[in-house]
N, C-alpha and C positions, 0 to 999 in steps of 0.2 A: 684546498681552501685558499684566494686568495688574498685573504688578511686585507682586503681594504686595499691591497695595490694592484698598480699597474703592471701589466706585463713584463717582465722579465726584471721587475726589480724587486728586491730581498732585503729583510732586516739583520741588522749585524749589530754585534755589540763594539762598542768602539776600540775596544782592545785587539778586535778582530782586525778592524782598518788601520790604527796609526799604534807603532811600536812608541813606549815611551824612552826615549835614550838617555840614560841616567848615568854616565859616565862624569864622576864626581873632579875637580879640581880644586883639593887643599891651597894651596899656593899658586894664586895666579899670575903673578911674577915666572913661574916656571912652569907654565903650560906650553910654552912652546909657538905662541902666535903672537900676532900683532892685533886683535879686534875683540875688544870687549862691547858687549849690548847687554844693557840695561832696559828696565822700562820704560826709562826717561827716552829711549832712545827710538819706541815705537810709536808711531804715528798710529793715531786709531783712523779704523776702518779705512786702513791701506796695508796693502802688503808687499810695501819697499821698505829697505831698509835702506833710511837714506842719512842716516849719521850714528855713531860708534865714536868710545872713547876707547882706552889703553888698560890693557891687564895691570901696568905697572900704578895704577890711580887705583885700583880697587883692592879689598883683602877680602878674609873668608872664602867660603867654600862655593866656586862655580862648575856652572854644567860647560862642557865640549858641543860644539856642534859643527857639523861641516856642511855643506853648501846641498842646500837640497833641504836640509832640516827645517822644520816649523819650528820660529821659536814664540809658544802664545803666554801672555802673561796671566798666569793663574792666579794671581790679587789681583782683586777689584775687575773683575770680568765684564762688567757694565763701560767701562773704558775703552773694551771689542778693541782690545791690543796684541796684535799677531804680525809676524812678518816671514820673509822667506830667505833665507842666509844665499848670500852670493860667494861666499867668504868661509873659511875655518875659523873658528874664534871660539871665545868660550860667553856665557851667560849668565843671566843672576839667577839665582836659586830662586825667588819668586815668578820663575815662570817653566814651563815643561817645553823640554825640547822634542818633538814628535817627529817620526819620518813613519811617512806612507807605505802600506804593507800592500804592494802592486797589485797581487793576486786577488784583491778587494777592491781594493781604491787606487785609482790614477795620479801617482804623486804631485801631477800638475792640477788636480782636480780637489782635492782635500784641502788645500788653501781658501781655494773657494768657497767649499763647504763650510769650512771653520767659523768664515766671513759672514755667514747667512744668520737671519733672524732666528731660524728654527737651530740653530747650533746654539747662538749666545746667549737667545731668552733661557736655552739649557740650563748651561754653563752657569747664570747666574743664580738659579733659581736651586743647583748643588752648591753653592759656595757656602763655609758657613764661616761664621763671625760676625760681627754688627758692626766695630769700626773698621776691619782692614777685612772683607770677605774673601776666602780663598778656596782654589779647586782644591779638594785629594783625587791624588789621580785615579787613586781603587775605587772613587765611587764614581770618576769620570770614567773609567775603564768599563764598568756594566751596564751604562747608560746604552739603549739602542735605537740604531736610524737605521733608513729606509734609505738605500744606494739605485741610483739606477745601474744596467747592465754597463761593460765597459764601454761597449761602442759608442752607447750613449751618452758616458762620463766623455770621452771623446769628442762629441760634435758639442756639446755643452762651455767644454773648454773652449774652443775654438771659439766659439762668438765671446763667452767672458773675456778672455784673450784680448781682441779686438776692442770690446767696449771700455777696458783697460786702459790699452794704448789710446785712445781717445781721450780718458780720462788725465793720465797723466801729460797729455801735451797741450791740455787745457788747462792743469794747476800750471805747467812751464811757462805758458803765455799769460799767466794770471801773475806768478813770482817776477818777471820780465817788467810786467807792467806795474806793478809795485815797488819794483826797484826805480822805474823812470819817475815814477808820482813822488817817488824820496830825494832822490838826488833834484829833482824839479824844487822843491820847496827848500832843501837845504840853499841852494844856491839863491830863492826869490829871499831869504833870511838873511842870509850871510852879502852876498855882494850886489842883488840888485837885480832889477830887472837892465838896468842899462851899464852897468856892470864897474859901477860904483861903489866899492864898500862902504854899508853903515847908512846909503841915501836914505832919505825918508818919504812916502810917498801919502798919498789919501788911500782909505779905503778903496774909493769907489773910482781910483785911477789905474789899478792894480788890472791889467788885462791877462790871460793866459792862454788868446786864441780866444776868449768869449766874453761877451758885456757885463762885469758885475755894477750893479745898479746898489 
């Protein structure tokens, strides 16, 4: 019987694909790393991690993760907050730290997945609470999807991969350009088009390369 799928792909319960690493840190002052990630620290629907504070700024109890790890935020799931550790650090207990169980899932391939509509509308639709919704993992753990074969996780990655890097050197060029639109205006504020400070000019004398009328 093939349940509605495709060739050579198979339902797994998600405890099948991604181990949950729950390696707890009492005091993270003395975890032993330099990178703490918090929520605050996840960009939604990207999976860089592109800022991190210090063990020594947080207390309570965090999870360990090492480089390879998913670290997705299990409150507030509709935020589609996940990222992929480059780094050993540790994390906040509102989020699960996941590594890919190979022999199922392609550990470059389960990020992706995570990523996807058919993961998230999941994820939130197990959450429970009303003001602060959150995963438990035991009921994320028997929840089940449809994987295709490896080979095919495989060539899948490869173009995600690709349309990635596109992506990210299109926010770079977008941050770049944001930065020149800022320092452009501080400077027309501060010292002037003719680089006078304080000059005063008309509205409609104000040029930036284009005619304002």
């Amino acid at each position: 019987m093939s349940d509605g799928l495709k060739p050579g792909w198979r339902r797994w319960r998600f405890e099948q694909m991604a181990q949950n690493v729950n390696e707890r840190i009492d005091d993270p002052s003395q975890a032993g790393v330099e990178y703490y990630v918090g929520l605050e620290h996840l960009d939604s629907d990207s999976l860089k991690i592109r800022r991190w504070g210090s063990p020594d700024d947080v207390s309570a109890t965090k999870l360990l993760f090492e480089p390879g790890d998913i670290i997705f935020g299990r409150r507030r799931a509709y935020q589609r907050k996940l990222g992929v550790a480059e780094f050993r650090g540790i994390a906040s207990a509102h989020s699960l730290v996941l590594r890919a169980k190979p022999a199922v899932v392609l550990p470059e391939f389960l990020p992706f997945f995570m990523q996807s509509d058919l993961f998230m509308e999941r994820a939130q639709r197990i959450s429970v609470g009303s003001l602060s919704p959150t995963i438990n993992w035991k009921t994320l753990a028997k929840e089940e999807f449809a994987l295709p074969p490896l080979d095919e996780q495989r060539r899948i990655v490869s173009l995600l991969e690709r349309a990635q890097k596109a992506r990210d050197e299109l926010e770079s060029v977008r941050t770049q350009a944001q930065t020149l639109y800022d320092a452009t205006l501080c400077r027309l504020y501060t010292v002037g088009l003719d680089g006078k400070s304080g000059s005063r000019k008309r509205l409609s004398r104000i040029s930036l390369g284009c005619d304002i009328l």
